[in-house]
DRENTORKOL-3810 file (N, C-alpha, C; in nm, 4 decimals):
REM DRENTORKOL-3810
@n.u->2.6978; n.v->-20.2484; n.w->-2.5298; ca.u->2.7403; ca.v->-20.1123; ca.w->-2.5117; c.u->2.7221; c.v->-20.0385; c.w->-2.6440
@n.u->2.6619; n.v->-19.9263; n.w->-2.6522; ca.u->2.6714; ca.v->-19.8052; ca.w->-2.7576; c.u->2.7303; c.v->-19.7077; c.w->-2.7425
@n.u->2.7902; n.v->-19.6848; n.w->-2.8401; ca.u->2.9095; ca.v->-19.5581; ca.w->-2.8550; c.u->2.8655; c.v->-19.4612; c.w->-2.9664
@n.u->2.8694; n.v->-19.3295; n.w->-2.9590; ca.u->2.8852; ca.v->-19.2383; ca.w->-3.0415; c.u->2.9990; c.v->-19.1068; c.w->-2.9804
@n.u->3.0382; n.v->-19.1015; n.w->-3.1415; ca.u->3.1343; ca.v->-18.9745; ca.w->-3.1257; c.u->3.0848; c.v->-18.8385; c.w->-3.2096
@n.u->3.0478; n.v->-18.7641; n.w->-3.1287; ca.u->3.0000; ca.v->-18.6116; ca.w->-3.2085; c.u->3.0846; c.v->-18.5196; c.w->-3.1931
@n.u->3.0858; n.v->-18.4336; n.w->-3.2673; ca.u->3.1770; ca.v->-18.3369; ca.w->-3.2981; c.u->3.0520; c.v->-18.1867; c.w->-3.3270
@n.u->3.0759; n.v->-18.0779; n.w->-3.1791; ca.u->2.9997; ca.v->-18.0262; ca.w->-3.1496; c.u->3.0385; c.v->-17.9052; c.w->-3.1253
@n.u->3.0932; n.v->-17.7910; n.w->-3.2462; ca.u->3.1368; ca.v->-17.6223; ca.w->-3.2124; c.u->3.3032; c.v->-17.7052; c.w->-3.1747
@n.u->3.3580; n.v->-17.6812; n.w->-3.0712; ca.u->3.4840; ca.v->-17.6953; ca.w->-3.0721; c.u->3.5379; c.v->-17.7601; c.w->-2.9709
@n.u->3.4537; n.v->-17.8916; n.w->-2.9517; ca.u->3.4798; ca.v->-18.0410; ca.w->-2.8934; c.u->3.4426; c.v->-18.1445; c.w->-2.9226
@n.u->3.4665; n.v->-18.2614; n.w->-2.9034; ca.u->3.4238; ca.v->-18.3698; ca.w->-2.9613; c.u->3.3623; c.v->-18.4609; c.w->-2.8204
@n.u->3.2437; n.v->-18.5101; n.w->-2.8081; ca.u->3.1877; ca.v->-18.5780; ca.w->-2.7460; c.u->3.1722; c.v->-18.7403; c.w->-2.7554
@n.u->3.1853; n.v->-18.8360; n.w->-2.6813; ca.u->3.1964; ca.v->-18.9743; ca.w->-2.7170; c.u->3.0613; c.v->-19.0120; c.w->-2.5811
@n.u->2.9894; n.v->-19.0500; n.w->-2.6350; ca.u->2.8373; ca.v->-19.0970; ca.w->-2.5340; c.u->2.8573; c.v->-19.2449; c.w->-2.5367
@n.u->2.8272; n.v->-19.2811; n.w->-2.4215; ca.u->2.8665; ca.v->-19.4466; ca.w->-2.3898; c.u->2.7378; c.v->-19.4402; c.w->-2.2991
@n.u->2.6564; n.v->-19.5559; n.w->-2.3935; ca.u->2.5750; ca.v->-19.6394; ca.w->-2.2609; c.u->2.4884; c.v->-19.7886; c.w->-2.2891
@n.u->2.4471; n.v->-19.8330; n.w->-2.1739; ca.u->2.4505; ca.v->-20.0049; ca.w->-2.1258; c.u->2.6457; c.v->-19.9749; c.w->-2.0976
@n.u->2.6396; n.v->-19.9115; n.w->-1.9944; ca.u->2.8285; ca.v->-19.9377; ca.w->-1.9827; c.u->2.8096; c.v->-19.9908; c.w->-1.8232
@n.u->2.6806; n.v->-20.0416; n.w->-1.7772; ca.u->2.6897; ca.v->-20.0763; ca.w->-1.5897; c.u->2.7475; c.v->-20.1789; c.w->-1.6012
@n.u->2.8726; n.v->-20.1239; n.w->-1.5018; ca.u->2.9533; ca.v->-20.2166; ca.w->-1.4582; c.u->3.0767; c.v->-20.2126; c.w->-1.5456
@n.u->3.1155; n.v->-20.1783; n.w->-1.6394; ca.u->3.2108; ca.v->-20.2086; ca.w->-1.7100; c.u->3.2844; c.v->-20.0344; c.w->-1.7161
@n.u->3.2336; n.v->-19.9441; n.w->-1.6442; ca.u->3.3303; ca.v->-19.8091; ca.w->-1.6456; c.u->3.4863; c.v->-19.8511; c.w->-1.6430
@n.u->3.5477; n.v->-19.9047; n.w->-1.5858; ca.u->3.6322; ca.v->-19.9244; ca.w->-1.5583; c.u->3.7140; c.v->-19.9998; c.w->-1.6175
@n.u->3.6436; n.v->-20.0564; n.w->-1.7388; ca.u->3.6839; ca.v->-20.1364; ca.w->-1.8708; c.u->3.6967; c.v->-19.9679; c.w->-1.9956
@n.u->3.5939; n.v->-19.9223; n.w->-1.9985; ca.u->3.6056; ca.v->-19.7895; ca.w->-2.0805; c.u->3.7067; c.v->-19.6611; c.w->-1.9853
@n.u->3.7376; n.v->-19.6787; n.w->-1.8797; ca.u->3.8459; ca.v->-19.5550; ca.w->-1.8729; c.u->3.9769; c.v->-19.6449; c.w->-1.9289
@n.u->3.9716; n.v->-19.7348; n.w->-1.9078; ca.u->4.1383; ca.v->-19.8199; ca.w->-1.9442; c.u->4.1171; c.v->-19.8433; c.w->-2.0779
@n.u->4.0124; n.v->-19.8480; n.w->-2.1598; ca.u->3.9953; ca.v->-19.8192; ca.w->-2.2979; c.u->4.0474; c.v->-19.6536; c.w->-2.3514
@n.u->4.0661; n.v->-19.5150; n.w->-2.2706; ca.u->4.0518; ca.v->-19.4479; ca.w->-2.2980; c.u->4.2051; c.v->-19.3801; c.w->-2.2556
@n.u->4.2479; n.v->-19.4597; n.w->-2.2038; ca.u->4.3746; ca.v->-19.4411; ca.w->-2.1394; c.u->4.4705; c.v->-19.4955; c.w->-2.2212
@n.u->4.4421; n.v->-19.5758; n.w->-2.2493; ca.u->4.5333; ca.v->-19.6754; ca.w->-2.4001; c.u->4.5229; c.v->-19.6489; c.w->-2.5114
@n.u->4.3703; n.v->-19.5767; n.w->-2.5265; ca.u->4.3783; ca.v->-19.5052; ca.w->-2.6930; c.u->4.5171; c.v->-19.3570; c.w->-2.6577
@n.u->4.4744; n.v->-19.3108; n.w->-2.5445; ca.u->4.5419; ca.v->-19.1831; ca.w->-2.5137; c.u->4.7166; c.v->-19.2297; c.w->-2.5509
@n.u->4.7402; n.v->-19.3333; n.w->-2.4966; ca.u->4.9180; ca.v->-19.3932; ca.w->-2.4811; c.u->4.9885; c.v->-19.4594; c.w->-2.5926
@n.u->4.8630; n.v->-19.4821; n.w->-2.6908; ca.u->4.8801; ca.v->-19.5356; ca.w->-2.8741; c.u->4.8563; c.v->-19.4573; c.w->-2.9406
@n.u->4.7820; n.v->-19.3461; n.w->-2.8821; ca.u->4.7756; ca.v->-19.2904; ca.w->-3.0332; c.u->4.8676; c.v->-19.2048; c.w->-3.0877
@n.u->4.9249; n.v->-19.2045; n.w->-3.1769; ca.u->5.0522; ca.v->-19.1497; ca.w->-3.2861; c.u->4.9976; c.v->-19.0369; c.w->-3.3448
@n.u->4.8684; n.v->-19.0494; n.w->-3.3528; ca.u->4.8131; ca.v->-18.9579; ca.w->-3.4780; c.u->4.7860; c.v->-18.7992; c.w->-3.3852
@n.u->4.8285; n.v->-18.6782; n.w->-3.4881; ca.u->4.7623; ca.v->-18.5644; ca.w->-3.4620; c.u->4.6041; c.v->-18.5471; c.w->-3.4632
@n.u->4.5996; n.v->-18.5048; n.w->-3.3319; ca.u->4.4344; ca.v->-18.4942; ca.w->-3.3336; c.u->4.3347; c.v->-18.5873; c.w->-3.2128
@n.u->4.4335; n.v->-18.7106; n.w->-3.2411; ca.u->4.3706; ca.v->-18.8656; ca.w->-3.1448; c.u->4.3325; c.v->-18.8008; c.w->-3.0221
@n.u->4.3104; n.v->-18.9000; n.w->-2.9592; ca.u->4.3271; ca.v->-18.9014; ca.w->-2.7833; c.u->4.4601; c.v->-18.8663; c.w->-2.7548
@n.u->4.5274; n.v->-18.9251; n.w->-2.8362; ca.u->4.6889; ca.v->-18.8386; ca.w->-2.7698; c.u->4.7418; c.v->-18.7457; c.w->-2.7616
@n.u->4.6374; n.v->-18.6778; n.w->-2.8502; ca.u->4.6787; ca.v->-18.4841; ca.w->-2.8842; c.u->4.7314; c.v->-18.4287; c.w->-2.7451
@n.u->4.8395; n.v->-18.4260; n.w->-2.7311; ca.u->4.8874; ca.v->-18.3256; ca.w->-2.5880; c.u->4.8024; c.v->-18.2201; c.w->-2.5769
@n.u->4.7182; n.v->-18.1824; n.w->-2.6799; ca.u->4.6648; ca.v->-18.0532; ca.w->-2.6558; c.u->4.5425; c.v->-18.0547; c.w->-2.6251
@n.u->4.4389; n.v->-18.1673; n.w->-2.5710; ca.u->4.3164; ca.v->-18.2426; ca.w->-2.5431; c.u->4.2853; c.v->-18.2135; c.w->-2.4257
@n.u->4.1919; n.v->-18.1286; n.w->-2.3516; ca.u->4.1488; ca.v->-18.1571; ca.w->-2.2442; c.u->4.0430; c.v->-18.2515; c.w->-2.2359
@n.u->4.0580; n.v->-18.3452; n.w->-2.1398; ca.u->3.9327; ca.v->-18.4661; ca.w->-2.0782; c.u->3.8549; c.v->-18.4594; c.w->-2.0087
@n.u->3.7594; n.v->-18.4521; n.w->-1.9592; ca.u->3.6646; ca.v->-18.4701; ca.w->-1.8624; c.u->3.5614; c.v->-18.5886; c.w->-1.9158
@n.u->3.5058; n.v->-18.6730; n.w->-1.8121; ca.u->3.4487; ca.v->-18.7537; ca.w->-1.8164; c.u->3.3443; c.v->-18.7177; c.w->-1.7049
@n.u->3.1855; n.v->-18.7692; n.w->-1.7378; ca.u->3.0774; ca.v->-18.7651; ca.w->-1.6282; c.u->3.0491; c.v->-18.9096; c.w->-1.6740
@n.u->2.9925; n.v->-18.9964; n.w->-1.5326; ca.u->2.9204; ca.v->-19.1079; ca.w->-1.5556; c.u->2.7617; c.v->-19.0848; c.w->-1.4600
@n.u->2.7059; n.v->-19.1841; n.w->-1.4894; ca.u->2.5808; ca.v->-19.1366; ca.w->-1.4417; c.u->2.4761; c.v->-19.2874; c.w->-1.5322
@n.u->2.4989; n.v->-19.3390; n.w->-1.3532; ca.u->2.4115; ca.v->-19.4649; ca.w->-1.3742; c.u->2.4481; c.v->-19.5698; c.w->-1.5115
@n.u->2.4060; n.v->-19.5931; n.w->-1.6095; ca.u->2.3993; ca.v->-19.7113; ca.w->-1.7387; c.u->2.5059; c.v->-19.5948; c.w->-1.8429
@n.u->2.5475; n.v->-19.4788; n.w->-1.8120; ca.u->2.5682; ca.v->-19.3967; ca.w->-1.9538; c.u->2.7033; c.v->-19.3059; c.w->-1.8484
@n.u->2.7998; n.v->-19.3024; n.w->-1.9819; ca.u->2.9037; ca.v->-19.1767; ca.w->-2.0024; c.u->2.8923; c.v->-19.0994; c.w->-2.0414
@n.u->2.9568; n.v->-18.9848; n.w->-2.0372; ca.u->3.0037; ca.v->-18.8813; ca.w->-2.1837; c.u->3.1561; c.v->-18.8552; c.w->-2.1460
@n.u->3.2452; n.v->-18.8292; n.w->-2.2326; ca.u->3.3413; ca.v->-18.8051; ca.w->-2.2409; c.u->3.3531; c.v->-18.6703; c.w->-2.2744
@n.u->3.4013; n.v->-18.5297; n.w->-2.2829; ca.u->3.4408; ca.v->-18.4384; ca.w->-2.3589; c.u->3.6004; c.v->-18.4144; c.w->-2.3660
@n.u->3.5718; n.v->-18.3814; n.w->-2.4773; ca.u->3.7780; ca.v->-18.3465; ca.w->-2.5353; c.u->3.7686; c.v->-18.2345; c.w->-2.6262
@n.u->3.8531; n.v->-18.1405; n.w->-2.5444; ca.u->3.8673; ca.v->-18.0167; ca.w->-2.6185; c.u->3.9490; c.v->-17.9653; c.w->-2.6292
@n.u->3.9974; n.v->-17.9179; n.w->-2.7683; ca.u->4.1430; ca.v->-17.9464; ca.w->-2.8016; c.u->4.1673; c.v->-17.7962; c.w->-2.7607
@n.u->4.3516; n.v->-17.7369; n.w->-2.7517; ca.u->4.3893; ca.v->-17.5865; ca.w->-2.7087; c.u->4.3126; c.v->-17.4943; c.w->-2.8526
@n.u->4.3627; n.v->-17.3816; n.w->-2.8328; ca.u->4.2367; ca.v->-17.2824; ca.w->-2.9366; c.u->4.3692; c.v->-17.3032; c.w->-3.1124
@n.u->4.3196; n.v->-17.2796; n.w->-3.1717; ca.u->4.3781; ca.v->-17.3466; ca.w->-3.3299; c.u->4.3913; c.v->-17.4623; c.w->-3.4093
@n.u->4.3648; n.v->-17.5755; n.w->-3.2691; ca.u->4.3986; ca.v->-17.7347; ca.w->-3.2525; c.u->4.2533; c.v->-17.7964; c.w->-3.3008
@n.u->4.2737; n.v->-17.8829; n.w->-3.3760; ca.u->4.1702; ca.v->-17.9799; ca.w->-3.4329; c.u->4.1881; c.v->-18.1180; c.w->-3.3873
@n.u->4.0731; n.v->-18.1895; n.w->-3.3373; ca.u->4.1034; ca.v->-18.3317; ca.w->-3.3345; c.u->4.0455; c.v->-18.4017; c.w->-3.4062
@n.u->4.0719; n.v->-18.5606; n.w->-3.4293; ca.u->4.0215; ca.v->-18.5927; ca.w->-3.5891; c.u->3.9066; c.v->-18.7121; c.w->-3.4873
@n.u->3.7346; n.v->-18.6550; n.w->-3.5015; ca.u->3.6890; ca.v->-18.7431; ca.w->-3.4884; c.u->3.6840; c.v->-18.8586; c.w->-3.5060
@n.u->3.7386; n.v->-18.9560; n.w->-3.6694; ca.u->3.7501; ca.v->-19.0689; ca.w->-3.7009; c.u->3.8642; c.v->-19.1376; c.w->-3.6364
@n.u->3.9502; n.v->-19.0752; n.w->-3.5988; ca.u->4.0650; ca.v->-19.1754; ca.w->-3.5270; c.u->4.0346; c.v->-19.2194; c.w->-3.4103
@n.u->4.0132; n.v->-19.0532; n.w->-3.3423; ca.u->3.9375; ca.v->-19.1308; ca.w->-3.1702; c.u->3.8423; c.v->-19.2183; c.w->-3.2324
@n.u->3.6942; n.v->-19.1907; n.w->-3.2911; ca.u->3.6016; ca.v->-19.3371; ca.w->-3.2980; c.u->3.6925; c.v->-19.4442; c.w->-3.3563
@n.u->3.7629; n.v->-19.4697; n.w->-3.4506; ca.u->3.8681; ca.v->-19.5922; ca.w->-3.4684; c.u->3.9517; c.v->-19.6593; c.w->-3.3314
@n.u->4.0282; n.v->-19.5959; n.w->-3.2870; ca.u->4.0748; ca.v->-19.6124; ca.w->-3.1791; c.u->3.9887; c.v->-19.6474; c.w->-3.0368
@n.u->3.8712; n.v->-19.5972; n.w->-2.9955; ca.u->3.8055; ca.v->-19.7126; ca.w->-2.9065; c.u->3.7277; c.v->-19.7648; c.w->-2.9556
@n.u->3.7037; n.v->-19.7998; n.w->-3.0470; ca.u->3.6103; ca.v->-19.8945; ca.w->-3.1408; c.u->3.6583; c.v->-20.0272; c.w->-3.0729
@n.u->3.8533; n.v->-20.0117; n.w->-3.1729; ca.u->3.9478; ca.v->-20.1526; ca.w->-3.1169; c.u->3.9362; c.v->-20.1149; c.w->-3.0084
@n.u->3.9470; n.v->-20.0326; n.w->-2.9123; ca.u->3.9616; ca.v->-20.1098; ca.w->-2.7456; c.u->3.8580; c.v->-20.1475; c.w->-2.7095
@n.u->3.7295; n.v->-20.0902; n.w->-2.7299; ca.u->3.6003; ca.v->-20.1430; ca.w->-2.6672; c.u->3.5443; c.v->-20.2738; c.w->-2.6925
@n.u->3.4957; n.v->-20.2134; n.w->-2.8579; ca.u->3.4693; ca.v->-20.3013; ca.w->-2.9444; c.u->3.5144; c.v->-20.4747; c.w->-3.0077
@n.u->3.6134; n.v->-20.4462; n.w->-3.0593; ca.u->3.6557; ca.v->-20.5346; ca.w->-3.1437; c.u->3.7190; c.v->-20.6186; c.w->-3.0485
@n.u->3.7823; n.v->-20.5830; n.w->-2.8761; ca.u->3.8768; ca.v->-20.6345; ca.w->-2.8212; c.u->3.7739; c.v->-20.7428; c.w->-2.7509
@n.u->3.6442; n.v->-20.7344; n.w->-2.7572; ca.u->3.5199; ca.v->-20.7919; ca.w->-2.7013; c.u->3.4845; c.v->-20.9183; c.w->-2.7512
@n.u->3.4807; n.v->-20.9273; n.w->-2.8779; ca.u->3.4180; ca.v->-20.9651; ca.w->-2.9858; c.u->3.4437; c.v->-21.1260; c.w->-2.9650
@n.u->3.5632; n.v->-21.1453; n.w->-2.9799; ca.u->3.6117; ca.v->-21.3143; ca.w->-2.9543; c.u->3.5522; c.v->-21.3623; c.w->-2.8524
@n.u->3.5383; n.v->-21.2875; n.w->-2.7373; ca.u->3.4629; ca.v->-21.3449; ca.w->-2.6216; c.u->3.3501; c.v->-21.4268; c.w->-2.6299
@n.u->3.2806; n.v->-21.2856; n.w->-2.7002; ca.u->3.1010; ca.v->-21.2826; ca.w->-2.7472; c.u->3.1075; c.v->-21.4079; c.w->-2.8512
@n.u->3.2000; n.v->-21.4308; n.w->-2.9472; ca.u->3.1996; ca.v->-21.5175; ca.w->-3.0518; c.u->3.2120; c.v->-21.6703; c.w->-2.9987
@n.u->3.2726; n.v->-21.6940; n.w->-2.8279; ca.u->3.3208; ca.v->-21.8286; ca.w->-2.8233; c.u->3.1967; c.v->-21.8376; c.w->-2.7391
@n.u->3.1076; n.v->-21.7688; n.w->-2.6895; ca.u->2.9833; ca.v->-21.8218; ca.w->-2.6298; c.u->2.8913; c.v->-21.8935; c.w->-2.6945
@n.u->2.8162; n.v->-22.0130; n.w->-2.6630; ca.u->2.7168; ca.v->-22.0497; ca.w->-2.7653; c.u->2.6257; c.v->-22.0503; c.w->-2.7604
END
């Protein structure tokens, strides 16, 4: 899976793809960054609107915060990094 997070005029975009089959691993990734995150700005920003499109092998996410509100690209990419990413990794590591 590849992830990028852009930050584009006054939303932030997260592009996901090779995600067939595993959507449903990245909304519960995105749902848990939303329910952890502490930080102003995160996925948890009360002030975040979400929309998600999928489409075949690829996502996009958009989040756009209310008008004055900033969100901090590096936390969201930190934050599903560990859910996607890193929470993967041991798996991939015990295969041989």
């Amino acid at each position: 899976m590849r992830m990028r997070v852009l930050e584009r005029q006054n939303e932030v975009r997260i592009e996901l793809s090779r995600v067939a089959g595993r959507q449903d691993s990245v909304l519960a990734a995105l749902t848990a960054c939303q329910r952890s995150c502490t930080c102003t700005g995160g996925l948890g920003s009360p002030t975040a609107a979400l929309s998600v499109r999928a489409r075949g092998d690829e996502m996009q996410v958009r989040l756009r915060p209310t008008q004055g509100q900033q969100l901090d690209v590096g936390e969201i990419y930190r934050c599903l990094r560990r859910s996607l990413v890193e929470r993967e990794r041991p798996l991939a590591a015990s295969t041989p």
